[in-house]
C-alpha positions as CSV (number, residue, x, y, z in Angstrom):
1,X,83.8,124.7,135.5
2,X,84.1,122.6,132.6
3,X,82.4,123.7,129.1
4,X,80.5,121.1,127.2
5,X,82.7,121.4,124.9
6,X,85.5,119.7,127.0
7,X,83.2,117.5,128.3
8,X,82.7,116.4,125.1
9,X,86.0,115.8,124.1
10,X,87.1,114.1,127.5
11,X,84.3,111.7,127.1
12,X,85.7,110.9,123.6
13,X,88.6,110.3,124.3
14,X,88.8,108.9,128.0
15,X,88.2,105.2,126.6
16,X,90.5,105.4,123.5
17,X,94.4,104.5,122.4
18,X,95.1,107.3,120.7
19,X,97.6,106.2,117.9
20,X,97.6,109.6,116.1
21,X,98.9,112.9,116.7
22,X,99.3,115.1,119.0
23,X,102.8,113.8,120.2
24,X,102.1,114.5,124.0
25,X,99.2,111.3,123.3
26,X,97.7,112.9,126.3
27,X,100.1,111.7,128.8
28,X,99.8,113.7,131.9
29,X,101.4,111.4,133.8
30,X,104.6,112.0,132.1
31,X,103.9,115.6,130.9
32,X,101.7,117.1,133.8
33,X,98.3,119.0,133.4
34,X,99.1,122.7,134.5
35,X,99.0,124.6,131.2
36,X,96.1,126.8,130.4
37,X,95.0,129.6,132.3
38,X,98.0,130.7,134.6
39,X,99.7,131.6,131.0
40,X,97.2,132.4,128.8
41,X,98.4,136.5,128.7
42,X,99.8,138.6,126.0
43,X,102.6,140.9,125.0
44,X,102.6,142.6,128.2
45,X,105.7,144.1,130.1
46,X,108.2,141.2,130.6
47,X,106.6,138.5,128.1
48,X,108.8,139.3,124.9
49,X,107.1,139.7,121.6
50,X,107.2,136.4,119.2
51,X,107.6,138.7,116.0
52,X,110.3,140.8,117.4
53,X,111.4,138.7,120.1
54,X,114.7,140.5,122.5
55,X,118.5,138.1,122.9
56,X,117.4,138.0,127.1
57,X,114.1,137.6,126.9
58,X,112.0,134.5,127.2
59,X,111.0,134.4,123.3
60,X,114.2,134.9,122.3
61,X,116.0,132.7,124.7
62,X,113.6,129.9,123.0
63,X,114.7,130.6,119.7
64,X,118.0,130.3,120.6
65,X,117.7,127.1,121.9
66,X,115.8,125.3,119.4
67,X,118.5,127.1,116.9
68,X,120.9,125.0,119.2
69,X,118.8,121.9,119.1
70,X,118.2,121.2,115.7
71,X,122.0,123.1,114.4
72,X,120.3,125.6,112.9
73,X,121.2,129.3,112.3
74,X,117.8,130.7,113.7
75,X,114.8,128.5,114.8
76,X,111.2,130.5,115.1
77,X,108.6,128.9,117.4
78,X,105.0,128.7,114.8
79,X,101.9,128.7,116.6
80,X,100.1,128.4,113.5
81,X,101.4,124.6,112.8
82,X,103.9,124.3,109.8
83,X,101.1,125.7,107.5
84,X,102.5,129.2,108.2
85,X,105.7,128.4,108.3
86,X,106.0,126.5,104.8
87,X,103.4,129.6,103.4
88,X,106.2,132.1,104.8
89,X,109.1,129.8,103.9
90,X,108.1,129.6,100.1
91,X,107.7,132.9,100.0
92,X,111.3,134.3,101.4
93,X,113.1,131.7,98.8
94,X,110.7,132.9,95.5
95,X,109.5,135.8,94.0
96,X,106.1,136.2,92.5
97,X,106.5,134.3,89.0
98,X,109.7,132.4,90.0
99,X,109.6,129.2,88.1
100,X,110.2,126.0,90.9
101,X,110.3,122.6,91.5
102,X,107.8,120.9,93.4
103,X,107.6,117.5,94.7
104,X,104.1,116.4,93.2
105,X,103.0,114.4,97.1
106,X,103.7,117.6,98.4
107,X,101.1,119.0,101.7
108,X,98.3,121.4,100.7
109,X,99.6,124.0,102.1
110,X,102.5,124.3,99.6
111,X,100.1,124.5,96.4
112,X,98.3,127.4,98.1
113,X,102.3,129.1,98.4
114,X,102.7,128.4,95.0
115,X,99.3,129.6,94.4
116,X,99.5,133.1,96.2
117,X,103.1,133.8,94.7
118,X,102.1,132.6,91.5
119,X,105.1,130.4,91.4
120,X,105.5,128.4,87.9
121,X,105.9,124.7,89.0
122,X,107.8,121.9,87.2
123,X,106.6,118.7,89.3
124,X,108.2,115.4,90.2
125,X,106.3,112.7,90.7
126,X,107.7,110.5,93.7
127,X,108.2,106.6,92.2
128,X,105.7,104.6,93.8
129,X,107.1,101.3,96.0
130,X,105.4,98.8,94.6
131,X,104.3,96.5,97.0
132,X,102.3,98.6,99.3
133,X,101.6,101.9,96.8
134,X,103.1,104.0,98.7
135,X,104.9,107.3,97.7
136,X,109.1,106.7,97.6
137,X,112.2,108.7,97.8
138,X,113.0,111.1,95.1
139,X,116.1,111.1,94.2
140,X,118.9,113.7,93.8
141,X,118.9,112.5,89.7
142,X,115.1,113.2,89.5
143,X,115.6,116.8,90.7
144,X,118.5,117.1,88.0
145,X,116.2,115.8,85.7
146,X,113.5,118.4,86.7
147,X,116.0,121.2,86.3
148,X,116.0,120.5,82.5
149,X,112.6,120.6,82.1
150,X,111.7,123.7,84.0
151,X,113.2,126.9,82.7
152,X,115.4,128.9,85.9
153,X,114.2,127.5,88.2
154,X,115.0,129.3,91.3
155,X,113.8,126.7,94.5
156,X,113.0,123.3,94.9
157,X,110.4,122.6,97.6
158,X,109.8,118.5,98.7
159,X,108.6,116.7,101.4
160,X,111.1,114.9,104.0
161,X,109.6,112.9,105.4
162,X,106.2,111.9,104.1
163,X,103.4,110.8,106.1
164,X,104.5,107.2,106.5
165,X,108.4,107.9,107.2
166,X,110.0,107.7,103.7
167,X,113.0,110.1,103.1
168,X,114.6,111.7,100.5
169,X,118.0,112.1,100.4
170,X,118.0,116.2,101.2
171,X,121.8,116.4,101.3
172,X,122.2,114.9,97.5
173,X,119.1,116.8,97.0
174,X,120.9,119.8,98.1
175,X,123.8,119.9,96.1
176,X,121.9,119.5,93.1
177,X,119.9,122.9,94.0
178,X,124.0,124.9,94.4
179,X,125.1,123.5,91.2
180,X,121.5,125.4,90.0
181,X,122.3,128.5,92.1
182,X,118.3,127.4,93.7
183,X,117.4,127.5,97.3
184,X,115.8,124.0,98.9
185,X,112.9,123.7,100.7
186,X,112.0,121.1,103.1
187,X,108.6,120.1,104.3
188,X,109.6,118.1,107.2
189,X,106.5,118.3,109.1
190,X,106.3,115.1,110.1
191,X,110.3,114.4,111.3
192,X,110.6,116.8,114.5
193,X,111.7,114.0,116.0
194,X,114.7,113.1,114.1
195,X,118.4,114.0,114.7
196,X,118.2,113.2,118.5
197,X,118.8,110.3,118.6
198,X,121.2,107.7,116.6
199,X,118.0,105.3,116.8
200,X,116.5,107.3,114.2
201,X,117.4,109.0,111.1
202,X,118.9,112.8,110.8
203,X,116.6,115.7,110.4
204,X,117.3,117.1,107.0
205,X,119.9,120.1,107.5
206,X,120.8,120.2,104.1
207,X,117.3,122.7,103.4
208,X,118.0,126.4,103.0
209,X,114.9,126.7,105.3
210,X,112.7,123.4,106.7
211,X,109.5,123.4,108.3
212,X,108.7,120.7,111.4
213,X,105.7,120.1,113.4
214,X,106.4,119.8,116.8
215,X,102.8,118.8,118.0
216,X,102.8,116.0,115.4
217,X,105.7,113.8,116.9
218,X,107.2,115.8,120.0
219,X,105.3,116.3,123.2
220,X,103.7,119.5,122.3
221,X,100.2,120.6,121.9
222,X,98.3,121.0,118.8
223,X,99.2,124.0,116.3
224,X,102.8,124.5,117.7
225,X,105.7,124.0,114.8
226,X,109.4,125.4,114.1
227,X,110.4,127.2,111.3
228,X,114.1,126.3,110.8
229,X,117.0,128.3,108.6
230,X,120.0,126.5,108.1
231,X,121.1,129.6,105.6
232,X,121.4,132.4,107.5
233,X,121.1,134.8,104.7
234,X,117.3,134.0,104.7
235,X,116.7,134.6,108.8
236,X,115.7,138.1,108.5
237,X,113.3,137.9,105.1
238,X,111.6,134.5,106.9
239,X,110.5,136.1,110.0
240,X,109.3,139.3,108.4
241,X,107.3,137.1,106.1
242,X,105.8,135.0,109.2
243,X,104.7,138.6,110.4
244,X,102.3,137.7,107.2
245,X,101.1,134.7,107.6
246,X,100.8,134.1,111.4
247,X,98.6,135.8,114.1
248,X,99.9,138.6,115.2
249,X,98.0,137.9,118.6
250,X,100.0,134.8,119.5
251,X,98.8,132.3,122.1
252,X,101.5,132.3,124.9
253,X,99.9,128.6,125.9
254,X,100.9,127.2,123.0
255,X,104.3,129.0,123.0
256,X,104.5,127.4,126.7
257,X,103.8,124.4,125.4
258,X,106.9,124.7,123.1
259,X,109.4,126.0,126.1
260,X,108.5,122.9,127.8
261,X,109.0,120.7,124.7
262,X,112.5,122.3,124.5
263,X,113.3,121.3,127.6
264,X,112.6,118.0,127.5
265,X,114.6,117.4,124.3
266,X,117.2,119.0,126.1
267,X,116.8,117.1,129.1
268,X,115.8,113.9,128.8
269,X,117.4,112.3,125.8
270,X,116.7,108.6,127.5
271,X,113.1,108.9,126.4
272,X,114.4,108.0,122.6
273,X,116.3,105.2,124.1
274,X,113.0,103.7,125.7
275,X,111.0,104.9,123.0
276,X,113.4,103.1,120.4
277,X,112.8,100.2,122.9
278,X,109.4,99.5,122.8
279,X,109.4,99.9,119.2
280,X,111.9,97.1,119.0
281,X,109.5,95.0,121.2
282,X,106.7,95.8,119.1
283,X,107.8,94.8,115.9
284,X,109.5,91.9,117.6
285,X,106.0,90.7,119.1
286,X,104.0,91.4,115.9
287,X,104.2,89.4,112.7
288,X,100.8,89.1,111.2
289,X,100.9,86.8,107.9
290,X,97.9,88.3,105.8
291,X,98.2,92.1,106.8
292,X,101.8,93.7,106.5
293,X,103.4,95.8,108.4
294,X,105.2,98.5,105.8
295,X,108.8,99.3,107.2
296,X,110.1,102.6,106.0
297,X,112.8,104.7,107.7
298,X,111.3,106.2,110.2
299,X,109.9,103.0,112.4
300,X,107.6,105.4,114.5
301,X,105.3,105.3,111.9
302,X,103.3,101.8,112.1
303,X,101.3,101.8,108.9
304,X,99.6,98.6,108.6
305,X,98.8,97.1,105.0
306,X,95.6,95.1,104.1
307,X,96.4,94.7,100.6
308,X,95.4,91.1,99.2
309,X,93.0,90.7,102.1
310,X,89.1,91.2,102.7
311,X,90.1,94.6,104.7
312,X,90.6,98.0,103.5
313,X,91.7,100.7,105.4
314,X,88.9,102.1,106.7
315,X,87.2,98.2,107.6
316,X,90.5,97.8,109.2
317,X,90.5,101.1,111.0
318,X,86.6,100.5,112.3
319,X,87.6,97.1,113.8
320,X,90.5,99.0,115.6
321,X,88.1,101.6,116.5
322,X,85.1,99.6,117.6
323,X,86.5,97.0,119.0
324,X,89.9,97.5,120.6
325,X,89.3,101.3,121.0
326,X,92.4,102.3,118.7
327,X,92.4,105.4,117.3
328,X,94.5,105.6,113.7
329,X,95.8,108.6,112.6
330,X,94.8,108.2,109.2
331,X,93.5,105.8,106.6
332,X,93.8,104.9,103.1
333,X,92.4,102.3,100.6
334,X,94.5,99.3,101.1
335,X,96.4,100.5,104.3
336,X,96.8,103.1,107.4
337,X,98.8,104.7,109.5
338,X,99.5,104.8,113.5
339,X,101.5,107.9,114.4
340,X,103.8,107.0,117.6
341,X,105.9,109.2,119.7
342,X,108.5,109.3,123.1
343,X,105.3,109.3,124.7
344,X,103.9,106.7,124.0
345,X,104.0,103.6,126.5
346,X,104.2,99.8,126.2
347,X,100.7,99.1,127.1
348,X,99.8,101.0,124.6
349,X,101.8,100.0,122.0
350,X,101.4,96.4,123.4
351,X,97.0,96.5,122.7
352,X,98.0,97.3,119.4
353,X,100.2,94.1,118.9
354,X,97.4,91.9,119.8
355,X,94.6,93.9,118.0
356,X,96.8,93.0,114.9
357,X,97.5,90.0,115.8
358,X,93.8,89.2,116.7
359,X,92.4,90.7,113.3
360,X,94.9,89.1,110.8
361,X,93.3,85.9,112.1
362,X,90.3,87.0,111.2
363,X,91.6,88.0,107.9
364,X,91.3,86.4,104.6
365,X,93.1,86.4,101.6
366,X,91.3,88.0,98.6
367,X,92.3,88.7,95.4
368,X,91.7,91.8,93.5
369,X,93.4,94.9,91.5
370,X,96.4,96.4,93.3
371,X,96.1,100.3,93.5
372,X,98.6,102.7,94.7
373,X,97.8,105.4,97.2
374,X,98.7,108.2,94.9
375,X,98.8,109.2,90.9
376,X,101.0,107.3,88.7
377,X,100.9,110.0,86.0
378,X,101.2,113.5,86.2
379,X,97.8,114.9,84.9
380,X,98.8,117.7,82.4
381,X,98.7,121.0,83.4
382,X,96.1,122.9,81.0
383,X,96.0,126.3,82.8
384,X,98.4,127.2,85.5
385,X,97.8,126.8,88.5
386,X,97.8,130.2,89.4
387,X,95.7,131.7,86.7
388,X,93.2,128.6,86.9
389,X,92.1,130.0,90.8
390,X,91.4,133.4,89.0
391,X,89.1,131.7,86.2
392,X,85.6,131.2,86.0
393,X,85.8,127.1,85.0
394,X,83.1,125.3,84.7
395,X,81.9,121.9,86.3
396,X,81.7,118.7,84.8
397,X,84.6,119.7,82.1
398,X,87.9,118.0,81.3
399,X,89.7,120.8,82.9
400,X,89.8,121.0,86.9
401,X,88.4,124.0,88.7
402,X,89.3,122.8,92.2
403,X,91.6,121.1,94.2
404,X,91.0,117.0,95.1
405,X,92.5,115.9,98.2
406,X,92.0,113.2,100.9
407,X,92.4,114.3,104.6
408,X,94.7,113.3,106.2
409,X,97.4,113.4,104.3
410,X,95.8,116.4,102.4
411,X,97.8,115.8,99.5
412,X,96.2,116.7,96.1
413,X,95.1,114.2,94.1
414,X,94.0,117.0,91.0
415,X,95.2,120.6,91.3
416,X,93.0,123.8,89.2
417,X,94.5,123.4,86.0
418,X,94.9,119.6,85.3
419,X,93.2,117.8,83.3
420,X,90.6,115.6,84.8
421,X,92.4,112.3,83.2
422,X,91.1,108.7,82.8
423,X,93.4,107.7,86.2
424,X,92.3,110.1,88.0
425,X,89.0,109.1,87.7
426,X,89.6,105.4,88.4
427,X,91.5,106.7,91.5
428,X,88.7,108.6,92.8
429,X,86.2,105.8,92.1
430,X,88.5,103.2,93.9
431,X,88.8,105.4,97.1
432,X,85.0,105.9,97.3
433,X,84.2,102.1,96.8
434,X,86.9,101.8,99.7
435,X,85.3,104.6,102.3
436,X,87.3,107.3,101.5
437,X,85.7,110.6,100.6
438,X,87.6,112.8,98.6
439,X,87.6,116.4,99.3
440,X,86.8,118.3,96.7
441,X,87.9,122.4,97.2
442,X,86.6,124.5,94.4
443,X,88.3,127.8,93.5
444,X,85.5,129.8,92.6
């Protein structure tokens, strides 16, 4: 019998495109619809344990074949997303008070590691590419540059790739961290995908440990990640410390769901080839003049520009929404984003073509202020990060008492601590003109 809380959702989303994530993009047709019930047990005789899982048994036998997979030394299914896995992985590379460096456009989740450890951040601030404000690569001479303004640092943590596909060179990166005697960290929620195919890029192996989300570009259902170590000397510490920050009541569902992603990465490496396809017949068939299509390197992810038009992201994503029943993943001021995956289909892929098409008609040029998804400038840091949480700051000061993010991404904007600057402001007052409503997470 169906709750009405499934009815709900099927209703919802019976009539839409769904061009976010999850990866499976609910395509039963391809994936079947068996899950739930028949595996929904727990550790009971035979079914393995995730935190302590045996060589022969069925847990273990998954790790081993993701560690196979992705080239890895050990691979640990997360069925709390990458959130648990970047909260454990921060905390096996540091130790409380371990001064790092941080990629500034880095996730949420990695300001509340640094946060709990009390880590001592020195940040980069990713260079901005000009002609759609988005964030860019950082480069392997702006993590040198960081390592002379922080003092020991002992890990740098960054995000490869971001949101809309851009990577960082994490082998260059890497390098830089040895010549430090630091451990890397990668945030590579959003690249499951890569390294399977030579129609995309390479996942980044170069990390000491890297996080990936399978449910955001693989078929897997929602919540289920990998926590990846390419150091081996870091297996053991890593899963003790997901014994932290993940349930220790795992759903056996979800970890299905993995198995069966597993397989078909194993199996059925033509779906990149077709997948690759219909991209190419995508971007082949769409060239709007007015909006812009923004390129990065990973071509799954079709983020779709309205700078120097009437649109904004969020006019742009009701039109899509409304009127072609498109669902975006996630909108901006000036731009947003469609995640794809292997299963998507051409008909899919195919409405959104002509809904571009159809609203860059519509579309006309307007002039007006060019601003960049993120900051610019780093705001300074007043009060560490970690003592600002612990501090009774008031409102309406120069000095943040909370964090200020958008979601999605869930990057933050202003972190406790920073002062609440003149572009920050500006920034905040440009995303609410355009429809986008800040989050705003105080600390106390």
């Amino acid at each position: 019998m169906k709750t009405k809380f499934q009815s709900t959702i099927e209703t919802i989303t019976a009539a839409t495109i769904p061009m976010h994530m999850p990866g499976h993009k609910r395509n039963v047709a391809m994936l079947g619809d068996d899950l739930p019930y028949s595996v929904d047990v727990t550790e009971i005789d035979g079914a393995d344990d995730l935190h302590d899982p045996e060589d022969g048994g069925i847990i273990g036998s998954l790790c081993h074949k993701y560690a196979d997979l992705y080239k890895a030394k050990s691979a640990h299914p997360l069925i709390g997303g990458s959130t648990c896995g970047i909260l454990a992985g921060i905390r096996t590379l540091t130790k409380p008070g371990d001064a790092v460096i941080v990629a500034r456009n880095c996730h949420k989740s990695v300001w509340h590691a640094i946060e709990l450890c009390r880590l001592r951040p020195t940040c980069i601030l990713p260079p901005i590419i000009e002609e759609y404000g988005i964030c860019g690569t950082i480069k392997s001479a702006a993590v040198e540059d960081a390592f002379s303004r922080s003092h020991g640092a002992t890990c740098v943590i960054l995000t490869s790739p971001t949101y809309e596909g851009v990577i960082s060179d994490v082998d260059a990166i890497a390098e830089v961290c040895k010549k430090h005697s630091a451990a890397l960290f990668v945030d590579a929620a959003h690249g499951a995908h890569l390294g399977f195919s030579e129609h995309f890029p390479g996942f980044p192996r170069g990390a000491d440990i890297a996080v990936t989300s399978l449910h955001k570009t693989l078929p897997a259902l929602t919540q289920t990640a990998l926590g990846l170590v390419f150091n081996e000397k870091y297996s053991s510490r890593f899963a003790r410390n997901l014994g932290i920050f993940e349930t220790s009541s795992p759903s056996y569902i979800l970890m299905n769901s993995i198995a069966r992603c597993a397989d078909i990465l194993a199996d059925r490496g033509e779906l990149f080839d077709s997948y690759r396809a219909m991209l190419d017949e995508f971007y082949a068939s769409t060239n709007p003049e007015k909006l812009k299509l923004i390129k990065t390197d990973d071509i799954g992810k079709i983020s779709i520009s309205t700078r120097g038009t009437n649109f904004t992201g969020s006019s742009l994503a009701k039109a899509l929404r409304n009127r072609f029943h498109i669902e975006p993943e996630m909108v901006h001021s000036d731009y947003l984003l469609c995640m794809t995956s292997i299963c998507d289909t051409r008909e899919n892929l195919a409405a959104l073509s002509r809904a571009i098409t159809e609203l860059d008609a519509e579309a006309e040029y307007s002039e007006g202020r060019i601003y960049p998804s993120f900051i610019t400038e780093l705001p300074p840091a007043e009060i560490p990060l970690a003592d600002a949480v612990l501090r009774d700051i008031p409102d309406g000061g120069e000095i943040s008492n909370a964090y200020v993010w958008v979601y999605p991404p869930g990057i933050p904007l202003l972190l406790p601590g920073e002062r609440v600057t003149e572009e920050i402001k500006n920034h905040l007052e440009i995303l609410k003109i355009s429809g986008i409503s800040p989050k705003i997470i105080k600390t106390s």
